[in-house]
mmCIF file as gemmi writes it, N, C-alpha and C atoms, coordinates in Angstrom:
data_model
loop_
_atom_site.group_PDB
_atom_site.id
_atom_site.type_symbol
_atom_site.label_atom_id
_atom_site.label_alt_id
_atom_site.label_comp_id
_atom_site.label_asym_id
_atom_site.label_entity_id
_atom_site.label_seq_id
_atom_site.pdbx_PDB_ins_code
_atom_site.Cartn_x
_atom_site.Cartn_y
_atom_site.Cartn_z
_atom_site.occupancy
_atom_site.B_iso_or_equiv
_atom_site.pdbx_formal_charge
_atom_site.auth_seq_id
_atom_site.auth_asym_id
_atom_site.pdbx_PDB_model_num
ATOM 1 N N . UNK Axp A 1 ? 7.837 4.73 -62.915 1 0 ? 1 A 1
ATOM 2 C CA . UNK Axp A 1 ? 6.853 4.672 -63.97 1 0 ? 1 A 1
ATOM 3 C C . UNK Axp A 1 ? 5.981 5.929 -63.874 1 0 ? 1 A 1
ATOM 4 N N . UNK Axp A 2 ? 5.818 6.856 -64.874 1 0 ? 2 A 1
ATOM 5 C CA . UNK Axp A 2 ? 5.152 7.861 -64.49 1 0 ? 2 A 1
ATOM 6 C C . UNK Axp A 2 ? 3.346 7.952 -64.851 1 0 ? 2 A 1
ATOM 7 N N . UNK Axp A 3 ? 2.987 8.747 -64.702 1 0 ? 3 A 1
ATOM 8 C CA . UNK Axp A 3 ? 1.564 8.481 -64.358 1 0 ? 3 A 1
ATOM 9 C C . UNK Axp A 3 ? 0.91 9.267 -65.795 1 0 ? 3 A 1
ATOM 10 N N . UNK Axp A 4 ? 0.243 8.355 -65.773 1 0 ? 4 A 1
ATOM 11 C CA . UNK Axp A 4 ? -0.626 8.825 -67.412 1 0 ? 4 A 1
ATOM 12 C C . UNK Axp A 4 ? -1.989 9.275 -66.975 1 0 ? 4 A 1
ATOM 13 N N . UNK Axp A 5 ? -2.84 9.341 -68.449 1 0 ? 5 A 1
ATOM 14 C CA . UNK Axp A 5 ? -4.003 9.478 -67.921 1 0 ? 5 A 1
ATOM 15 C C . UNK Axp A 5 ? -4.88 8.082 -68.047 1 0 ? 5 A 1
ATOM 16 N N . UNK Axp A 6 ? -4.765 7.349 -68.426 1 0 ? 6 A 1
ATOM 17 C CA . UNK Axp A 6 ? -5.113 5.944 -68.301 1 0 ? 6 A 1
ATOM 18 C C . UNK Axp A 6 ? -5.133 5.344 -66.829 1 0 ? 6 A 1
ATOM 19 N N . UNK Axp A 7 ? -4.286 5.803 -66.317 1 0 ? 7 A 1
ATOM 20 C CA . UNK Axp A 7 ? -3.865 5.206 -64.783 1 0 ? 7 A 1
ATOM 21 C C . UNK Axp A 7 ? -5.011 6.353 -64.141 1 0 ? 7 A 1
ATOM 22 N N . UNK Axp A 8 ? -4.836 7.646 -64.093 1 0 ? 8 A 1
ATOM 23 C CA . UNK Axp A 8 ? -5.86 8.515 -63.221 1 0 ? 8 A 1
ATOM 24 C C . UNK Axp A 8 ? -7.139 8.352 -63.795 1 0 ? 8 A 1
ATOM 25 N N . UNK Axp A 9 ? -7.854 7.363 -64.934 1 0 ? 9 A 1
ATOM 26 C CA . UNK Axp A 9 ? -8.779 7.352 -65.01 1 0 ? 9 A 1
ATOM 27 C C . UNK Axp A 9 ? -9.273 6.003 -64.481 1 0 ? 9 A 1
ATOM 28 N N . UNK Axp A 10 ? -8.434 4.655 -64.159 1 0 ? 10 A 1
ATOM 29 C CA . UNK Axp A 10 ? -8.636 3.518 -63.955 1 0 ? 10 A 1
ATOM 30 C C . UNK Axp A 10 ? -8.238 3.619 -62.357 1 0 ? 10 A 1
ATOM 31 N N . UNK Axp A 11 ? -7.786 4.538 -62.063 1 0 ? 11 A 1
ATOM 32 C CA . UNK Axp A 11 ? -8.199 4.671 -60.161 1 0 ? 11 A 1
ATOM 33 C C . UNK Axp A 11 ? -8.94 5.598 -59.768 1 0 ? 11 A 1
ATOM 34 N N . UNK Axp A 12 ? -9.698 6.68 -60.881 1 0 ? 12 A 1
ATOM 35 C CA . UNK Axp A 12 ? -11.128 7.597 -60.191 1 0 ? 12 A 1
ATOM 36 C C . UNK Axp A 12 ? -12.329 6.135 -60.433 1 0 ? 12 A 1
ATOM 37 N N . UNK Axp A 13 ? -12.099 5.581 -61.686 1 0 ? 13 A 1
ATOM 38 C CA . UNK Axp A 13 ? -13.546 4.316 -61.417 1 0 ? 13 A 1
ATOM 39 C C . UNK Axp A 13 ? -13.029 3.479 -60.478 1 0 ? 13 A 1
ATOM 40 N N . UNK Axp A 14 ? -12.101 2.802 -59.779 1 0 ? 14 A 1
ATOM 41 C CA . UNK Axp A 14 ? -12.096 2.022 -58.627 1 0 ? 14 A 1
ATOM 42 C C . UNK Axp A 14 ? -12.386 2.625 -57.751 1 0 ? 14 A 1
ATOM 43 N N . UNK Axp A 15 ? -12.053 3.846 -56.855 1 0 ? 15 A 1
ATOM 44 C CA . UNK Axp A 15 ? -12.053 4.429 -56.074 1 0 ? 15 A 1
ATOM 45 C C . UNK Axp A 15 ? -13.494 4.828 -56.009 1 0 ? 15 A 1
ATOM 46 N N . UNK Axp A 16 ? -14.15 5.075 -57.066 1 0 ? 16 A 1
ATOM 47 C CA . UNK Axp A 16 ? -15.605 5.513 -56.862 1 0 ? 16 A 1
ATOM 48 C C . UNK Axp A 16 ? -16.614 3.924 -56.282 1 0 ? 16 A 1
ATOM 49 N N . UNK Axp A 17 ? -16.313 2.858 -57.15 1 0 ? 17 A 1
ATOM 50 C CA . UNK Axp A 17 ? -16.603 1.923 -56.799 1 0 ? 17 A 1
ATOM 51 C C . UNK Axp A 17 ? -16.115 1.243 -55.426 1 0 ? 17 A 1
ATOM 52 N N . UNK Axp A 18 ? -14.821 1.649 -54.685 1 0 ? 18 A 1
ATOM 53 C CA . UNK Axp A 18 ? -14.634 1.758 -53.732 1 0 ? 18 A 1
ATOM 54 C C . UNK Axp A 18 ? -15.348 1.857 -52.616 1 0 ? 18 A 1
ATOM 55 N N . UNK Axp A 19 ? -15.771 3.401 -52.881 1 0 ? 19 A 1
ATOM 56 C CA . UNK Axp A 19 ? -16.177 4.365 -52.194 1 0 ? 19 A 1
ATOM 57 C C . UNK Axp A 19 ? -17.805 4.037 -51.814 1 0 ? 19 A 1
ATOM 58 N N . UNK Axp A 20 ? -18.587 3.568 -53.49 1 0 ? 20 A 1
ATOM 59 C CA . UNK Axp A 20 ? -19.674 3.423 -53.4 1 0 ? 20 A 1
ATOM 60 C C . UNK Axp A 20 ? -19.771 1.94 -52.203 1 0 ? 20 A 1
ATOM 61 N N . UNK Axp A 21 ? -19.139 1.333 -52.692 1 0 ? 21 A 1
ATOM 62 C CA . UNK Axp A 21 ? -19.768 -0.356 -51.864 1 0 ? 21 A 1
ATOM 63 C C . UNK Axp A 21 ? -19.056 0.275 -50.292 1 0 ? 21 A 1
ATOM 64 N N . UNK Axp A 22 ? -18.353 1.208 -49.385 1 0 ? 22 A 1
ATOM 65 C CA . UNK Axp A 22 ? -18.575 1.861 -48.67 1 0 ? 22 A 1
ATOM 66 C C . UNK Axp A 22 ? -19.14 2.066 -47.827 1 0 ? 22 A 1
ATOM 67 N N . UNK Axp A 23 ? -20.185 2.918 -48.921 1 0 ? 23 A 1
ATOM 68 C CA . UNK Axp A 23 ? -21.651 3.607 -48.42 1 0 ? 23 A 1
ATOM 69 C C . UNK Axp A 23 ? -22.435 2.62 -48.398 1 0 ? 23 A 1
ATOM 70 N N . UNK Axp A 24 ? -22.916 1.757 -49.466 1 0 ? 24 A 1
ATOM 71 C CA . UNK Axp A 24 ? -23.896 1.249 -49.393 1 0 ? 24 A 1
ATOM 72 C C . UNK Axp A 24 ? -23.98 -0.192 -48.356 1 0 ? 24 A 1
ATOM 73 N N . UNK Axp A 25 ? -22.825 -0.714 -48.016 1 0 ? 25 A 1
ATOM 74 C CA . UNK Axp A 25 ? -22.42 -2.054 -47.295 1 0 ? 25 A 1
ATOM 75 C C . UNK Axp A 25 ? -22.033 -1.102 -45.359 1 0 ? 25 A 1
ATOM 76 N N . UNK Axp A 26 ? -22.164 -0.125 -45.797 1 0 ? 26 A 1
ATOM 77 C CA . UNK Axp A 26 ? -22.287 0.805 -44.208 1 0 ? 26 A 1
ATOM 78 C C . UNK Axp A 26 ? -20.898 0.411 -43.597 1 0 ? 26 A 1
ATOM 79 N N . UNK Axp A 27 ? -20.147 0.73 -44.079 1 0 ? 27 A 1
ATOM 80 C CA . UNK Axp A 27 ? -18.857 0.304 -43.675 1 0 ? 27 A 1
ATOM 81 C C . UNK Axp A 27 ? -17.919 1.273 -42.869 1 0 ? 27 A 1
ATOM 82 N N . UNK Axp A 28 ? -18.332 1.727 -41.643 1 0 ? 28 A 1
ATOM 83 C CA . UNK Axp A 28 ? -17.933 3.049 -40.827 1 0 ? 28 A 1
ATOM 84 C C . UNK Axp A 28 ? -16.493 2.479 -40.835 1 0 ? 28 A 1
ATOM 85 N N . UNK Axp A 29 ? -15.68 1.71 -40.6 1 0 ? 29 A 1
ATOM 86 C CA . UNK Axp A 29 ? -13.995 1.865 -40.593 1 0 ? 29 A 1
ATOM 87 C C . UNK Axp A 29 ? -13.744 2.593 -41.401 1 0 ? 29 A 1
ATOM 88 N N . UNK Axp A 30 ? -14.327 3.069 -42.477 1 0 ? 30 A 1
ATOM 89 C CA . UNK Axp A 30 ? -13.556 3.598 -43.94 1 0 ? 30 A 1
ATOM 90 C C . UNK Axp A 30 ? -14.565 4.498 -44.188 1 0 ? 30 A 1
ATOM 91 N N . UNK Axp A 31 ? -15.419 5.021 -43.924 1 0 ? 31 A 1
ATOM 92 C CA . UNK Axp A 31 ? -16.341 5.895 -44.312 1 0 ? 31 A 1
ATOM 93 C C . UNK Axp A 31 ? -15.397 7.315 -44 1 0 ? 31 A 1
ATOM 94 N N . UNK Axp A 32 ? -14.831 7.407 -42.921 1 0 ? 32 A 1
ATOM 95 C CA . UNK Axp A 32 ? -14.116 8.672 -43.291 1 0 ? 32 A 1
ATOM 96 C C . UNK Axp A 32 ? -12.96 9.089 -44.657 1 0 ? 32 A 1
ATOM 97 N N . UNK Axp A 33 ? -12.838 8.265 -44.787 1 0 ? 33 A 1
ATOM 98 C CA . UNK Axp A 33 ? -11.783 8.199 -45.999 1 0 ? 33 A 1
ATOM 99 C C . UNK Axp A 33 ? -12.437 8.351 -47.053 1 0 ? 33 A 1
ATOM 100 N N . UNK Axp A 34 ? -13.531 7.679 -47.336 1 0 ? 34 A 1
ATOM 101 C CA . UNK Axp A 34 ? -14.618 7.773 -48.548 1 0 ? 34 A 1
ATOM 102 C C . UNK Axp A 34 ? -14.931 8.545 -48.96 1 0 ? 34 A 1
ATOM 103 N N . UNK Axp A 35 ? -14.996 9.938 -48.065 1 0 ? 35 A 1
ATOM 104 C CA . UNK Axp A 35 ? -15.835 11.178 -48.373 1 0 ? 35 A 1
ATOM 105 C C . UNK Axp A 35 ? -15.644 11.857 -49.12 1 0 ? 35 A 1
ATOM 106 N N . UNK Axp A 36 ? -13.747 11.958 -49.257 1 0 ? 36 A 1
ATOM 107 C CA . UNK Axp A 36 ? -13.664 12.553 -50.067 1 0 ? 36 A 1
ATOM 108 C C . UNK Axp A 36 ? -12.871 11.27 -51.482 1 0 ? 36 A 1
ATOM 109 N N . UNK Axp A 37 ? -12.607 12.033 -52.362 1 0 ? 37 A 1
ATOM 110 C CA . UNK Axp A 37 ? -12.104 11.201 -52.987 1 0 ? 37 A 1
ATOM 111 C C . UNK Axp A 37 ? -10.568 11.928 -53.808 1 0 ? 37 A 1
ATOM 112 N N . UNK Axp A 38 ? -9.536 11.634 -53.72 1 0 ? 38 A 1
ATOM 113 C CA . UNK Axp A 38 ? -8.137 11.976 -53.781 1 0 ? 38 A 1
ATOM 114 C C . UNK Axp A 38 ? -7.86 11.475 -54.996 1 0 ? 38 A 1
ATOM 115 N N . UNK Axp A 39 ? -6.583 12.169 -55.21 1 0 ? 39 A 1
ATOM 116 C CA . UNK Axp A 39 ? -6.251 12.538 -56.668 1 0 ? 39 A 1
ATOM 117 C C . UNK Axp A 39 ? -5.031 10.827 -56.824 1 0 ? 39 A 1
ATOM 118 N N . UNK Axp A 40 ? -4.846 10.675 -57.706 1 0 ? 40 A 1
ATOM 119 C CA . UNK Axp A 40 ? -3.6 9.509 -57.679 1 0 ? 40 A 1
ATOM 120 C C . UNK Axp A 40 ? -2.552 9.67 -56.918 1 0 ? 40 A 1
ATOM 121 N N . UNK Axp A 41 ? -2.065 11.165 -57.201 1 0 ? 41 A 1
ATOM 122 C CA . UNK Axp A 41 ? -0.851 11.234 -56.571 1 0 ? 41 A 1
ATOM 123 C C . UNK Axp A 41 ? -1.232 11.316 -55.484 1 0 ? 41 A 1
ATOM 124 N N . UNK Axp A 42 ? -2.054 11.694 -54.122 1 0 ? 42 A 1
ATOM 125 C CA . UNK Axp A 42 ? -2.814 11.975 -53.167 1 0 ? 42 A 1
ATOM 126 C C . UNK Axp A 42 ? -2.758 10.512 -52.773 1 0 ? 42 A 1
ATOM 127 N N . UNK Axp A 43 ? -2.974 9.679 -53.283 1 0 ? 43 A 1
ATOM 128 C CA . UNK Axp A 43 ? -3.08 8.109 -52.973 1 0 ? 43 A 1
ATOM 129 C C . UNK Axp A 43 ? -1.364 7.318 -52.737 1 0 ? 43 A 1
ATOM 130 N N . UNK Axp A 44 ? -0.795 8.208 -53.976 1 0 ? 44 A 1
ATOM 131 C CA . UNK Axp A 44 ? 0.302 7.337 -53.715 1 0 ? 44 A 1
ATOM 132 C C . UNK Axp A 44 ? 1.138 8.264 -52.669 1 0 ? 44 A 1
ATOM 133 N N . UNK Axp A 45 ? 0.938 9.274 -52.238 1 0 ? 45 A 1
ATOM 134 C CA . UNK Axp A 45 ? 1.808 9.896 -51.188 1 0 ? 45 A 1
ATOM 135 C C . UNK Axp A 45 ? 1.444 9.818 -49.926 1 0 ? 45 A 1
ATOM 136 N N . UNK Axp A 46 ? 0.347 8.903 -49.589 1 0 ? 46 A 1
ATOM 137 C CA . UNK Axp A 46 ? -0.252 8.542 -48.396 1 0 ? 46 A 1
ATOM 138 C C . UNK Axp A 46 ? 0.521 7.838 -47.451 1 0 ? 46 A 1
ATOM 139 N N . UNK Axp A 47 ? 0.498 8.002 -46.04 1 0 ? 47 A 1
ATOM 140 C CA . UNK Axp A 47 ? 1.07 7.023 -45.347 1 0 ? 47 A 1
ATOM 141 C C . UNK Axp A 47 ? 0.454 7.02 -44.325 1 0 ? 47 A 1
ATOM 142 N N . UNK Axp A 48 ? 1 5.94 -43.227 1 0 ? 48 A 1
ATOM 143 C CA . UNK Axp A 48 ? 0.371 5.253 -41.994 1 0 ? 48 A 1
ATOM 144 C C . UNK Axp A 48 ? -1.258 4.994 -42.054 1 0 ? 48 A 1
ATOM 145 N N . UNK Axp A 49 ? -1.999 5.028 -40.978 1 0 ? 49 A 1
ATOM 146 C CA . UNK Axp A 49 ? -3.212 4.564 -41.129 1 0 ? 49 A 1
ATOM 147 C C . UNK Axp A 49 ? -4.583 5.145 -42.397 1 0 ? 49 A 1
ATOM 148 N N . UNK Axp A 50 ? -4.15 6.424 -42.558 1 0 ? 50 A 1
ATOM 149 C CA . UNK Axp A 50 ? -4.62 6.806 -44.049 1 0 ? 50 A 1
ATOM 150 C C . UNK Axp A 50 ? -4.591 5.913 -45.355 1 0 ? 50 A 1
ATOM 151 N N . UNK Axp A 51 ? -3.162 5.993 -45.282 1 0 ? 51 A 1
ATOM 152 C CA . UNK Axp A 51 ? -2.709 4.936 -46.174 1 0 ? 51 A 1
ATOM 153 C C . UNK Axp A 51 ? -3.29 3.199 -46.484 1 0 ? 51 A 1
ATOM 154 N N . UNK Axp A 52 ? -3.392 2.71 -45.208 1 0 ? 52 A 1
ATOM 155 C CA . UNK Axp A 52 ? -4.054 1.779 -45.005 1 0 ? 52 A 1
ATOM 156 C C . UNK Axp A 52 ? -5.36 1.521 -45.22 1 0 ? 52 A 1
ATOM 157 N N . UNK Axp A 53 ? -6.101 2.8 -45.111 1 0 ? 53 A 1
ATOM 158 C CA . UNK Axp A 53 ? -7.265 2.57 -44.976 1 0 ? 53 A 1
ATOM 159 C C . UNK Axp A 53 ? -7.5 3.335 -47.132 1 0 ? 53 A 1
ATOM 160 N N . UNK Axp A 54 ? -7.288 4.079 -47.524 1 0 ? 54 A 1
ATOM 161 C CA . UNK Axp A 54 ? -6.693 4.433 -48.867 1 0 ? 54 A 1
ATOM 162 C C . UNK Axp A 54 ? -6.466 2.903 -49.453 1 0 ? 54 A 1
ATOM 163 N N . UNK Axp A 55 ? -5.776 2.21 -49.059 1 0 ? 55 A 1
ATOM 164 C CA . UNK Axp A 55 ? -5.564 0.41 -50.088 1 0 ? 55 A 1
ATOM 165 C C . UNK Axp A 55 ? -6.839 0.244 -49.763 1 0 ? 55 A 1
ATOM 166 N N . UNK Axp A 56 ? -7.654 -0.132 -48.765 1 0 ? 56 A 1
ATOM 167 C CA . UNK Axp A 56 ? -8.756 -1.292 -48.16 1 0 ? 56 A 1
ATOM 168 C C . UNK Axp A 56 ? -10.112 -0.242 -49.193 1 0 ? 56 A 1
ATOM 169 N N . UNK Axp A 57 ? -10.068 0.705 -49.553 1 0 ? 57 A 1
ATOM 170 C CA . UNK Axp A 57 ? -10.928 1.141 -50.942 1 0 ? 57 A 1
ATOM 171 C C . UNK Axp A 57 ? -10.522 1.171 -51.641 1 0 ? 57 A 1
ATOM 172 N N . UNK Axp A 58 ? -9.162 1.006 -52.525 1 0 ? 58 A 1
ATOM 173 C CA . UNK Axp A 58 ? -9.074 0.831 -53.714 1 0 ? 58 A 1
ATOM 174 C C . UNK Axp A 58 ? -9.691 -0.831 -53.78 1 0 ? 58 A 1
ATOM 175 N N . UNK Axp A 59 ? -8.938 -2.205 -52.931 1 0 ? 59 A 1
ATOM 176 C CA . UNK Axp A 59 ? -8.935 -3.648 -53.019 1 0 ? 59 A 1
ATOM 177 C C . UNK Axp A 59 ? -10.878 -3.326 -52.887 1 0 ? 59 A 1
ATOM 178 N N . UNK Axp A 60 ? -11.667 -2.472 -51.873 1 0 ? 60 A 1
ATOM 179 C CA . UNK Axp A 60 ? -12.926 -2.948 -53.021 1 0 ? 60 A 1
ATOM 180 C C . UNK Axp A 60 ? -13.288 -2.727 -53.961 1 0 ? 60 A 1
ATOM 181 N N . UNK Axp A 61 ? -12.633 -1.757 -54.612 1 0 ? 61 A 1
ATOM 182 C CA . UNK Axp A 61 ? -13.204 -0.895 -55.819 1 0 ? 61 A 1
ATOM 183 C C . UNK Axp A 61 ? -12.651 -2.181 -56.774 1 0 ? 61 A 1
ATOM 184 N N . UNK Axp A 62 ? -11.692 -2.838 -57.046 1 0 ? 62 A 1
ATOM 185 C CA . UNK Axp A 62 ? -11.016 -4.023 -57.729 1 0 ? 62 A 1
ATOM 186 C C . UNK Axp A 62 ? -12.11 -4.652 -57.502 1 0 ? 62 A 1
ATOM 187 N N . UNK Axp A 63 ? -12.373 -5.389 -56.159 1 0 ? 63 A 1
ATOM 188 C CA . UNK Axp A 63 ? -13.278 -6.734 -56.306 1 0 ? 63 A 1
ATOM 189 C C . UNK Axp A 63 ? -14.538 -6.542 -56.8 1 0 ? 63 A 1
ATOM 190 N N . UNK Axp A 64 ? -14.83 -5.379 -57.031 1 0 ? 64 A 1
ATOM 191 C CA . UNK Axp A 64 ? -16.293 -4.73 -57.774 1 0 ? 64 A 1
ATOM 192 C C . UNK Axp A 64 ? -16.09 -4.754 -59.19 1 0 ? 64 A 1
ATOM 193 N N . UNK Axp A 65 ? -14.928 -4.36 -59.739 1 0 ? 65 A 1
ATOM 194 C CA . UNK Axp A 65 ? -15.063 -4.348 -61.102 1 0 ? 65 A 1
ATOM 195 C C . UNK Axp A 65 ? -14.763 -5.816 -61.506 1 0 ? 65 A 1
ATOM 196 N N . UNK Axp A 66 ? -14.052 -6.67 -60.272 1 0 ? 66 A 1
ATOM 197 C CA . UNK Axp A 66 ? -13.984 -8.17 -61.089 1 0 ? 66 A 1
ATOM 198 C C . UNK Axp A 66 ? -15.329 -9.187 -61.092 1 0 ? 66 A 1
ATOM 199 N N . UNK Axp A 67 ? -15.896 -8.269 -59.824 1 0 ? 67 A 1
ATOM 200 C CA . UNK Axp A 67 ? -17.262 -9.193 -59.801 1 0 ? 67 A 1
ATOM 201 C C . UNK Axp A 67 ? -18.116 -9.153 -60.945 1 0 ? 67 A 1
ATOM 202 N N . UNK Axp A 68 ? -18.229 -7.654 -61.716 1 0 ? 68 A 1
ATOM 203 C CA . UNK Axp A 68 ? -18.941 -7.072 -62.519 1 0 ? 68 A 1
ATOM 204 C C . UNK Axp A 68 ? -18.026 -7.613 -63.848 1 0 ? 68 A 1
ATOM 205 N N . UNK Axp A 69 ? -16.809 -8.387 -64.048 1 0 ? 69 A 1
ATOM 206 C CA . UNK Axp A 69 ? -16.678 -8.473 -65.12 1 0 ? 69 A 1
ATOM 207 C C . UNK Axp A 69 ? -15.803 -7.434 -65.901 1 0 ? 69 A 1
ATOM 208 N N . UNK Axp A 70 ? -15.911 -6.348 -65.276 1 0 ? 70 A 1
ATOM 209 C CA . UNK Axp A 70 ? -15.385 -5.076 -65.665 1 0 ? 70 A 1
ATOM 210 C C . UNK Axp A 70 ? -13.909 -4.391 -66.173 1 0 ? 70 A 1
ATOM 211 N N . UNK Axp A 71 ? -13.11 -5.58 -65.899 1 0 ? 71 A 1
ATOM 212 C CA . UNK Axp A 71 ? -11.569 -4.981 -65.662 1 0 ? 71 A 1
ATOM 213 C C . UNK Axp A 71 ? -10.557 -6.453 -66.013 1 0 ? 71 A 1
ATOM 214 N N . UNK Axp A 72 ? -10.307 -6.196 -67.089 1 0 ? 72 A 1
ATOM 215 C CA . UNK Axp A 72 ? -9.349 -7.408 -66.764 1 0 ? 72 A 1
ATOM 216 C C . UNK Axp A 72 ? -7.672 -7.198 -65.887 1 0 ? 72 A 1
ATOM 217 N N . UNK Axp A 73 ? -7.043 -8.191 -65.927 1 0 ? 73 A 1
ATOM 218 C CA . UNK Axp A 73 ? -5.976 -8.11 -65.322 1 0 ? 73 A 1
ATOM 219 C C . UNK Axp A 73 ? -4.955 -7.586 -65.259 1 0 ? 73 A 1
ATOM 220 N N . UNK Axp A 74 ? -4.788 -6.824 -66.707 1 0 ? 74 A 1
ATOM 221 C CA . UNK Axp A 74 ? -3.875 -5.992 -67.13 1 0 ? 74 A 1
ATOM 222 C C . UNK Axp A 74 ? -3.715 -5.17 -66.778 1 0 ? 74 A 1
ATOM 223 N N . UNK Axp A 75 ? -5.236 -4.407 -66.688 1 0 ? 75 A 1
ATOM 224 C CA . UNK Axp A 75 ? -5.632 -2.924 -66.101 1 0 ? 75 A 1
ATOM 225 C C . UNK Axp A 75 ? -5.339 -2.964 -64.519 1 0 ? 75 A 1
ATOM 226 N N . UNK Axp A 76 ? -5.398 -3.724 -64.003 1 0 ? 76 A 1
ATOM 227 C CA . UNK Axp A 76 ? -5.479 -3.571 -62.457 1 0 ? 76 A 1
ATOM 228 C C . UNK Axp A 76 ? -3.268 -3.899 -62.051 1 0 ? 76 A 1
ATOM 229 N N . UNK Axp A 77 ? -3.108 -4.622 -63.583 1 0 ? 77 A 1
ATOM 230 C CA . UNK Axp A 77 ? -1.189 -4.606 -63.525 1 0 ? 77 A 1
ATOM 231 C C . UNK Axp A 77 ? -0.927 -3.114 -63.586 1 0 ? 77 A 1
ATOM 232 N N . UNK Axp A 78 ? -1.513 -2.256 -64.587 1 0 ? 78 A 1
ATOM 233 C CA . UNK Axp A 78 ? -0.571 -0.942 -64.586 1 0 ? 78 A 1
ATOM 234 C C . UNK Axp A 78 ? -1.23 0.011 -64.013 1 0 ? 78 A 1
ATOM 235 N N . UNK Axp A 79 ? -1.968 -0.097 -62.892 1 0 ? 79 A 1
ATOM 236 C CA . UNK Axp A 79 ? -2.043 0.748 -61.69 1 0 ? 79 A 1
ATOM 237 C C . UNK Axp A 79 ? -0.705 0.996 -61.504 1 0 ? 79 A 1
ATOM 238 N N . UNK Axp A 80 ? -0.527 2.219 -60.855 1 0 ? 80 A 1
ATOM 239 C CA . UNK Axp A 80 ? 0.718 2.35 -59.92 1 0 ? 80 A 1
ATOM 240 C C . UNK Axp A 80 ? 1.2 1.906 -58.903 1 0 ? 80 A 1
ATOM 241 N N . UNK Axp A 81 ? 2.417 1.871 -58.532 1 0 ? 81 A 1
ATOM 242 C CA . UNK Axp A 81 ? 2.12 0.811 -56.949 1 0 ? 81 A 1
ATOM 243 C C . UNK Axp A 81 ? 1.472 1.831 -56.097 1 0 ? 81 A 1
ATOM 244 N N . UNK Axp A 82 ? 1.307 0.987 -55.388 1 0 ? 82 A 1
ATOM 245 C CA . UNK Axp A 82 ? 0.366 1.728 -54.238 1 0 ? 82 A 1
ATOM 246 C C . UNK Axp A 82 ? 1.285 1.687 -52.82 1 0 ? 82 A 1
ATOM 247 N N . UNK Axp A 83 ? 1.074 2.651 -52.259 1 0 ? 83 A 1
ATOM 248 C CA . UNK Axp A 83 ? 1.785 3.03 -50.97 1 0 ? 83 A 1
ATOM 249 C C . UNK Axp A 83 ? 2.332 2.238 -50.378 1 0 ? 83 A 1
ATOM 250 N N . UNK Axp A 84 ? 1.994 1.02 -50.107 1 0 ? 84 A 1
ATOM 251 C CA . UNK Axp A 84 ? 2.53 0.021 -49.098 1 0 ? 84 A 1
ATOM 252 C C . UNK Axp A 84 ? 3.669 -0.494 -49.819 1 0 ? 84 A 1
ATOM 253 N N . UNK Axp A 85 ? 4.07 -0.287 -51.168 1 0 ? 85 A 1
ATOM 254 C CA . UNK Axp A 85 ? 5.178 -0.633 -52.151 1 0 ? 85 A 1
ATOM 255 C C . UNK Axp A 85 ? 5.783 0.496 -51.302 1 0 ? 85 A 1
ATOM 256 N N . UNK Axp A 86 ? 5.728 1.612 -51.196 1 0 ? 86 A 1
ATOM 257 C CA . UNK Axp A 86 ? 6.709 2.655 -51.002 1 0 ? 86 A 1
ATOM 258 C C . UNK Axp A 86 ? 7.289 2.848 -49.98 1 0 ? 86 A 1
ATOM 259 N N . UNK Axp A 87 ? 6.303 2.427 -48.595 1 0 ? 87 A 1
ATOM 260 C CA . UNK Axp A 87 ? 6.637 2.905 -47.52 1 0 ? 87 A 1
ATOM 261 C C . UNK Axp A 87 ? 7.902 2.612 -46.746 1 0 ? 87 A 1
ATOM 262 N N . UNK Axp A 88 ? 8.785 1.332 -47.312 1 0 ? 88 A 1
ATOM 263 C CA . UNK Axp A 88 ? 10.033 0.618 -47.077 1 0 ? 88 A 1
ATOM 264 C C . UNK Axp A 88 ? 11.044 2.595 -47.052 1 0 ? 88 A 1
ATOM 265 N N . UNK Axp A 89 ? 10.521 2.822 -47.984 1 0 ? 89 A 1
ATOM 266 C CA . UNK Axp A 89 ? 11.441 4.02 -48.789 1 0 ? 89 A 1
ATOM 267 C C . UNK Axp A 89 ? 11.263 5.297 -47.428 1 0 ? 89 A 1
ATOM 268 N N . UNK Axp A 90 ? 10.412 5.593 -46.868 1 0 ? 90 A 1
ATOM 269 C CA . UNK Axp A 90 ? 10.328 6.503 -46.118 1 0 ? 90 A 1
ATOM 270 C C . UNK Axp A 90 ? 10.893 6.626 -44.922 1 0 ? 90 A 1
């Protein structure tokens, strides 16, 4: 499935929301990862503990926009898969 701009714009707002609850919930496991913030493809070419830690901010950036109402279900279906789909492949 190739990557649109719909998809790189519906994982820079998770990822920011990610990123933000992060910072503000002081969440040092993942604060290195936070700092910066990576491109889609950057996300989906991730592996091992990067990678891992890359899902555990997108899944908050999701539970932020569902808390907020923000996102229905569709949008969070045509994300791309995310790394842990891929890594069988490597």
């Amino acid at each position: 499935m190739p990557i649109n701009d719909d998809d790189r714009a519906l994982f820079n707002r998770v990822w920011a929301l990610g990123a933000k609850a992060i910072k503000e919930n002081r969440i040092s496991a993942l604060s290195h990862v936070a700092l910066e913030t990576p491109t889609l493809d950057q996300y989906q070419d991730a592996f091992g503990q990067r990678m891992t830690d890359m899902i555990k901010v997108v899944q908050l950036g999701i539970s932020q926009l569902q808390a907020n109402d923000q996102i229905v279900e569709n949008s969070v279906a045509s994300l791309p898969p995310s790394p842990l789909r891929n890594a069988s492949s490597r």
